[in-house]
C-alpha positions in Angstrom: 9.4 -35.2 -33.5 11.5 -35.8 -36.6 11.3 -33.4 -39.1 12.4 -33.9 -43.0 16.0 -32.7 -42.0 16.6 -34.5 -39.1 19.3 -37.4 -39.0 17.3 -40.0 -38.5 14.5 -39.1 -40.9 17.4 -39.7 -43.2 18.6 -42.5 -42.2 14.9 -44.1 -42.4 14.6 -42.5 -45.7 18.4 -43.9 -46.5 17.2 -47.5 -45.5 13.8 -47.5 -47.5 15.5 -46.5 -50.8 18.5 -49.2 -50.3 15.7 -51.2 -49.8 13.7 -50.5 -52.8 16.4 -49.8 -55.1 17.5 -53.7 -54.8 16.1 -55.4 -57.8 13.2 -57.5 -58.2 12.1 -55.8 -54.3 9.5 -53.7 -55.7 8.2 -56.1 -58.5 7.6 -58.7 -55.5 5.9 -56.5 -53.0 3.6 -55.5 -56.0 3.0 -58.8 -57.1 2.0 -60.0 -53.1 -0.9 -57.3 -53.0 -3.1 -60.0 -55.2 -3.0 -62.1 -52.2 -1.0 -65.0 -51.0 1.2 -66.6 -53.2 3.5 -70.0 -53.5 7.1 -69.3 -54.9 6.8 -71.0 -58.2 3.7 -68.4 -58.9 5.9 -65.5 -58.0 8.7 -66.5 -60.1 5.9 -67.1 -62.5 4.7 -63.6 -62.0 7.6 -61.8 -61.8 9.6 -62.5 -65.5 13.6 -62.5 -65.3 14.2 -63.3 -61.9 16.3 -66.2 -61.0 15.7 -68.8 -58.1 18.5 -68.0 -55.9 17.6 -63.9 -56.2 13.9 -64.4 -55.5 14.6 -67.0 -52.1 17.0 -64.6 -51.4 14.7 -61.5 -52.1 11.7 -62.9 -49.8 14.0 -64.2 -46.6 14.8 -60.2 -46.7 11.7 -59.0 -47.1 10.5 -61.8 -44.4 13.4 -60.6 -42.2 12.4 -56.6 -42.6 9.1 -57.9 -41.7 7.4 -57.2 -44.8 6.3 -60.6 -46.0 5.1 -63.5 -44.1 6.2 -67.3 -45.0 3.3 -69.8 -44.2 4.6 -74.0 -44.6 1.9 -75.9 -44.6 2.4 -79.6 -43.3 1.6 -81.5 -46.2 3.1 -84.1 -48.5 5.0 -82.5 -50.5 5.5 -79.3 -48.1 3.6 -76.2 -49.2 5.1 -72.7 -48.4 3.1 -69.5 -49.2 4.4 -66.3 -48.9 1.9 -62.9 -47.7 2.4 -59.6 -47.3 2.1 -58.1 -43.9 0.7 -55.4 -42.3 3.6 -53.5 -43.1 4.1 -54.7 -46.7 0.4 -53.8 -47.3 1.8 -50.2 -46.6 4.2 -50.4 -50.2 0.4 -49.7 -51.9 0.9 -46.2 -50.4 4.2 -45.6 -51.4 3.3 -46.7 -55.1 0.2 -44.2 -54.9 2.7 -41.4 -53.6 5.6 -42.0 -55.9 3.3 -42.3 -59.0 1.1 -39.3 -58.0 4.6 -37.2 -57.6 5.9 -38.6 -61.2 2.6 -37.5 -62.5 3.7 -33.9 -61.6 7.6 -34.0 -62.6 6.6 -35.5 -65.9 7.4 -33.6 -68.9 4.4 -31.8 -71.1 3.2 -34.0 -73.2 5.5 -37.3 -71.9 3.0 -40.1 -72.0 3.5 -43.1 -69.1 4.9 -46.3 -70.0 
């Protein structure tokens, strides 16, 4: 069993913050757990982000598994992007990161 110290603990740990740390990754993932959405209503959803960095922000997260692509065969094509199994796991990791910042926070720093 792996334990907090072990090498590959850290490595899985390493990957998941590379991962994370990537802009416009988390924002995404967060904006999936409403449901399916089509990639004009994500670039809709999340402000700032470019084209070209959002399709190439959901072909990783579809290639890590996180996100699943849907085309429907219709005229014009329809492609709708889901979170998976696995991406529906990033709600805990929110929960667990903002319950943690809850406790680090300074006395009397309100939240953004």
């Amino acid at each position: 069993m792996d334990t907090p110290e072990s090498p590959s603990s850290c490595q899985v740990f390493r990957k998941t913050v590379d991962l994370l740390a990537k802009p416009w990754t988390g924002q995404i993932l967060w904006t999936l757990q409403e449901g399916p959405l089509r990639f004009n209503e994500i670039a809709t959803r999340v402000t700032g982000i470019g084209e070209k960095v959002l399709s190439a922000r959901l072909k990783e997260l579809e290639s890590q598994g996180l996100l699943a692509r849907h085309v429907f065969p219709t005229t014009p094509v329809k492609v709708e992007y889901k979170l998976t199994c696995k991406g529906c796991g990033f709600q805990q990791v929110v929960e667990a990161i903002t319950s943690w910042g809850s406790m680090i926070a300074e006395p009397g720093e309100k939240p953004d």
